[in-house]
C-alpha positions as CSV (number, residue, x, y, z in Angstrom):
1,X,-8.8,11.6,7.0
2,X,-5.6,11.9,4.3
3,X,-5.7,10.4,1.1
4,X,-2.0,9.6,-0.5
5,X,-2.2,9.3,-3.9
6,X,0.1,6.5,-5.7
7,X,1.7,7.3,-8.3
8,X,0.7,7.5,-11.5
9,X,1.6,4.5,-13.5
10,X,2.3,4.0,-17.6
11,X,-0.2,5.0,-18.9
12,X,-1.2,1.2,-20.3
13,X,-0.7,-0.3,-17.0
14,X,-3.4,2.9,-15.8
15,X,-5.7,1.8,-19.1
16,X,-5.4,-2.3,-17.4
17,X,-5.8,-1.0,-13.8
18,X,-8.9,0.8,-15.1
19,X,-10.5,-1.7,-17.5
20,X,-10.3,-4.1,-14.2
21,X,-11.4,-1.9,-12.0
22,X,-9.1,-1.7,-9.9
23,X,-8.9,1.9,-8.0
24,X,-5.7,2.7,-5.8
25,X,-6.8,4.2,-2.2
26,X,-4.1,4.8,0.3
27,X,-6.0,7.0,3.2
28,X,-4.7,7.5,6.9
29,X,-7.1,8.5,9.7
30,X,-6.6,9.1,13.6
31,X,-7.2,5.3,13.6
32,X,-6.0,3.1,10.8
33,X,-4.3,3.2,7.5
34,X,-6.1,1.8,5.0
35,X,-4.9,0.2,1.7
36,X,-6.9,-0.6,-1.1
37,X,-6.2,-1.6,-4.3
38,X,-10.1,-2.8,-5.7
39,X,-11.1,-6.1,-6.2
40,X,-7.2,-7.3,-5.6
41,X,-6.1,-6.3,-2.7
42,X,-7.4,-4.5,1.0
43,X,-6.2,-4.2,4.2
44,X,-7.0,-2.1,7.1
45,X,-4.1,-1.4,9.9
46,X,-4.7,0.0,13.3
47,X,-2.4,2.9,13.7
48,X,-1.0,1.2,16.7
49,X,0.4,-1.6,14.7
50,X,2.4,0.6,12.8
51,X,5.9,-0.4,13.8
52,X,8.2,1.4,11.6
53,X,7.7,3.9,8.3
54,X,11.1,3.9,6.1
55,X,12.1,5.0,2.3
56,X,12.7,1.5,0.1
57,X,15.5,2.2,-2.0
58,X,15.2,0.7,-5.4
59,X,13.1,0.0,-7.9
60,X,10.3,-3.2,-8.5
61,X,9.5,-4.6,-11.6
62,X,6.2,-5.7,-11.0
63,X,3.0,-3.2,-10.7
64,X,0.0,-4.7,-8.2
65,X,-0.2,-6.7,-5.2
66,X,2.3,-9.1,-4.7
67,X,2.8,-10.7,-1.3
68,X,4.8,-13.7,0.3
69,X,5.1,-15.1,4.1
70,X,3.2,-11.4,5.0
71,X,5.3,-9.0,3.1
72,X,3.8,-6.9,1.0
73,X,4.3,-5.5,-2.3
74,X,1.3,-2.9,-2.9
75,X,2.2,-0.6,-6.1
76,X,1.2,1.3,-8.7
77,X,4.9,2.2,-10.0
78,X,8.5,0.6,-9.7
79,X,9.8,3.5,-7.5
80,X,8.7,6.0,-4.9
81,X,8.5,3.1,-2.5
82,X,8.0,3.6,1.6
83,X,8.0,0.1,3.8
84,X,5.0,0.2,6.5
85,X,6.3,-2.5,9.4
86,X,3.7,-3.8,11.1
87,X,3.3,-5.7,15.2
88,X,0.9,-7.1,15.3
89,X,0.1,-8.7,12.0
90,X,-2.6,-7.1,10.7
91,X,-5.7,-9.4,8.2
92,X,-6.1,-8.2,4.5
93,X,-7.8,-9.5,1.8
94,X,-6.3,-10.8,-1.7
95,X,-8.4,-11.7,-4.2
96,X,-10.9,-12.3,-2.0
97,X,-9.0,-14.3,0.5
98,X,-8.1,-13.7,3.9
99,X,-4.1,-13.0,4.2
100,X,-1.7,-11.6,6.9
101,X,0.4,-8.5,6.7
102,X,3.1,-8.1,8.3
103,X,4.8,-6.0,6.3
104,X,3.6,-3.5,3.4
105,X,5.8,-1.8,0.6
106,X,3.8,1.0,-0.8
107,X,4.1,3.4,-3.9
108,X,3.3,6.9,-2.3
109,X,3.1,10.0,-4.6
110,X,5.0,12.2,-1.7
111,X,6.3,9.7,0.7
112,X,7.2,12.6,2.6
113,X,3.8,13.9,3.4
114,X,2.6,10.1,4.0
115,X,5.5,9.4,6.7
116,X,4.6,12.5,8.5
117,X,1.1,11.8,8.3
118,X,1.9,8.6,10.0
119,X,4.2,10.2,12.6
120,X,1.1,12.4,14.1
């Protein structure tokens, strides 16, 4: 198993992800990727779902776990983004509640080393 580190964020967006408890995991074994972002967000993706892996140019405003109509936003930062496609669908959880994902935008450390890892 490989654990990609997100980014780190500004540091008072790290002192709110902390005081909530929220703990950014982005690991990928022989089997599945798995996403987790605490109590706010988790998803576990068969490796054989995994469609495409591609760079997201740009930048997001918004730090967290965004999502609409099974896209995605998973981040800890604005940039540094990689776009997981995914076929089939794959069931997270937000909040708690059950969601699709079709789609999942990441903020990877060294996308690099994650798109590689997901090439194997």
């Amino acid at each position: 198993m490989t654990t990609h580190a997100m980014p780190r964020p500004n540091p008072a967006i790290g002192v709110l992800l902390s005081a909530t408890g929220v703990r950014p995991r982005v690991e990928v074994d022989a089997e599945s990727l798995v996403v987790d972002l605490g109590w706010s967000f988790s998803v576990t993706v068969p490796r054989t779902a995994i469609w495409s892996v591609a760079d997201e140019p740009g930048r997001r405003v918004s730090i967290g776990a965004h999502g609409w109509r099974g896209r995605w936003l998973v981040n800890t930062t604005g940039g540094s983004l990689v776009t997981v496609r995914l076929d089939p669908p794959a069931r997270g959880r937000c909040l708690g509640l059950p969601v699709t994902v079709r789609e999942l935008t990441l903020s990877i450390a060294d996308r690099d080393a994650f798109r590689a890892d997901l090439a194997r």
